[in-house]
C-alpha angles and dihedrals in degrees: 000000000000124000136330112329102237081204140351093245095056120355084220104052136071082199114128094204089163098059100034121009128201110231102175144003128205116191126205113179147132128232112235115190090173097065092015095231137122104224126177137071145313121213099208104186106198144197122226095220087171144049090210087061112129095152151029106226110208130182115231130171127200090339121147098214114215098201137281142262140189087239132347104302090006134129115302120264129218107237137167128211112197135204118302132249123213088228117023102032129211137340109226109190118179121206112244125175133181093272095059088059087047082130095056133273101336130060129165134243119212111208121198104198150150130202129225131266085238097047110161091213101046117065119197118199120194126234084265096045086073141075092241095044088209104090144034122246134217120195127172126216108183095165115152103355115332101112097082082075076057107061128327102284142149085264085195117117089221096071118071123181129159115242134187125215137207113192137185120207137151106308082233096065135065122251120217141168145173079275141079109268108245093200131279137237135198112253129229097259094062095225101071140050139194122223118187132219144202131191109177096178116084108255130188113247091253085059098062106098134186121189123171130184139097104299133157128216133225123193113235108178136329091297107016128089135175129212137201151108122304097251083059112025086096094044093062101046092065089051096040090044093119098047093113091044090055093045089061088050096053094044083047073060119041106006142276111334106255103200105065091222141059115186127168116199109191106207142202115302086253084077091107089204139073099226136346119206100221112159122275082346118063112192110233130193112231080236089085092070099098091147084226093071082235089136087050098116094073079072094050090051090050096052091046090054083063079085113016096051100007103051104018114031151180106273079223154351093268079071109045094130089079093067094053111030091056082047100048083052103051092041083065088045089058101045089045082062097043100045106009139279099272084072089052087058096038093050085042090051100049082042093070091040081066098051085050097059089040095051085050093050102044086047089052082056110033095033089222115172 
């Protein structure tokens, strides 16, 4: 189906998961509004699957990359970034021989970098795109294969790895991503500060997330936590009131949460979606404030994503309905135990008055018989 298969493992995707498979990232960056660019480095550790394995193939999109090191401060490495696509971006392979697995099958490699200013996956808001006019804002959006405009990564939903972050940011703003936050600590220089993360769980390379601005927190249960600016923090918490309460439903339904920690952050109205299931951190529109919770549901679809998405996801792109459709399905399941099973039905039924429409539409366009 469609065009040209960059390889036979993800049609999207230059990765060689099959010959050399990454098994874990550390990031270590600093966040730069002035020039509106991540720089720093990317710990990949990585798995020789082959004998025949010379190299560890990366996407990467609009990146300068710095050098590379078998470890941070390690020997050089040999790597080649090719041409890139519009589309697709570059093909980083790094060299790798015998000597660099001594130790057995894994090695690390050690990335210096720096993204773009135009980074399809970064988005840089300026003080008066935001509710508190003050302070720039930074939020990431790497669904379906944009982090690898991000850092150098396998951008194939079919390899998961845990990673860890250290980020440095204005010491003024909040740093959060898709991971538990491990603590911060002002750094020697008085105007920055690192905050360190942790995300034990295996994710895909789309669900790591990054969002930085002056933004407050309200608890809203044991595990549950929601995040905005000050003007809205309360705001949410009215509308989001019943996050927790949805979380048990959905574990009565599928199992024991695996990931400690749900957060919403909503963001500035620039986000262009309604919600964005990024682990132990959701990305939310401002739109959902209705102050009456009636656009509540987006939150039940996020959490449900925790397992259908999160946990078990499309192999690739081609089958992104997956993602969604089981989603979809156990969001109802949710709200029908929430509120009853007549607006399951309602919400299913208006549902396939939606695929209707779409099927009609896509057979208009397509003139498919």
């Amino acid at each position: 189906m469609g065009g040209p298969r960059l390889t036979e493992n993800d049609p999207h995707s230059y990765a060689r998961p099959d010959n050399c498979l990454v098994t874990g990232i550390h990031l270590d960056v600093q966040v730069d509004f002035q020039r509106k660019i991540i720089a720093g480095f990317a710990e990949i550790t990585c798995k020789k699957l082959s004998e025949r394995c010379s190299c560890l193939v990366l996407d990467t999109q609009d990146l300068t990359i710095k050098g590379v090191t078998q470890s941070q401060g390690g020997p050089k490495l040999d790597f080649s970034l090719a041409e890139p696509d519009p589309i697709f971006g570059s093909k980083l392979e790094v060299q790798l021989r015998p000597k660099h697995f001594a130790g057995g099958n894994c090695t690390k490699v050690c990335v210096e970098y720096e993204t773009s200013p135009s980074s399809s996956a970064l988005q840089w808001l300026r003080p008066e795109q935001t509710a508190g006019k003050l302070h720039p804002y930074l939020y990431s959006h790497c669904e379906p294969i944009h982090c690898r405009a991000m850092l150098p990564c396998q951008d194939t939903p079919s390899v998961k790895m845990p990673y860890t972050a250290s980020v440095r940011a204005p010491k003024e703003l909040t740093v959060l991503m898709s991971a538990i936050r491990e603590g911060c600590e002002e750094c020697g220089d008085g105007a920055t500060r690192v905050t360190k993360f942790i995300q034990k769980v295996p994710v895909p390379a789309y669900l790591i997330a990054i969002a930085v601005g002056e933004v407050e927190s309200r608890k809203l249960g044991p595990r549950c936590t929601v995040w905005a600016e000050k003007k809205q923090v309360d705001l949410a918490v009215i509308d989001f009131e019943d996050t927790e309460q949805m979380l048990c439903s959905a574990e009565s339904l599928v199992g024991p949460y695996l990931w400690d920690i749900y957060g919403l952050l909503v963001l500035p109205p620039s986000f262009p979606y309604g919600g964005m299931e990024n682990p132990c951190l959701t990305f939310a529109t401002p739109s959902l404030l209705a102050g009456d919770k009636s656009l509540a549901d987006v939150v039940a679809h996020e959490i449900a994503h925790s397992w259908t998405g999160n946990l078990v996801t499309n192999k690739t792109f081609e089958h992104f309905w997956l993602n969604e459709g089981f989603t979809m399905f156990l969001e109802r399941k949710i709200i029908g135990r929430l509120f009853g099973n007549e607006m399951r039905e309602f919400q299913a039924l208006r549902g396939i008055e939606d695929l209707e429409y779409a099927v009609r539409i896509i057979v208009s366009l397509h003139s498919v018989n």
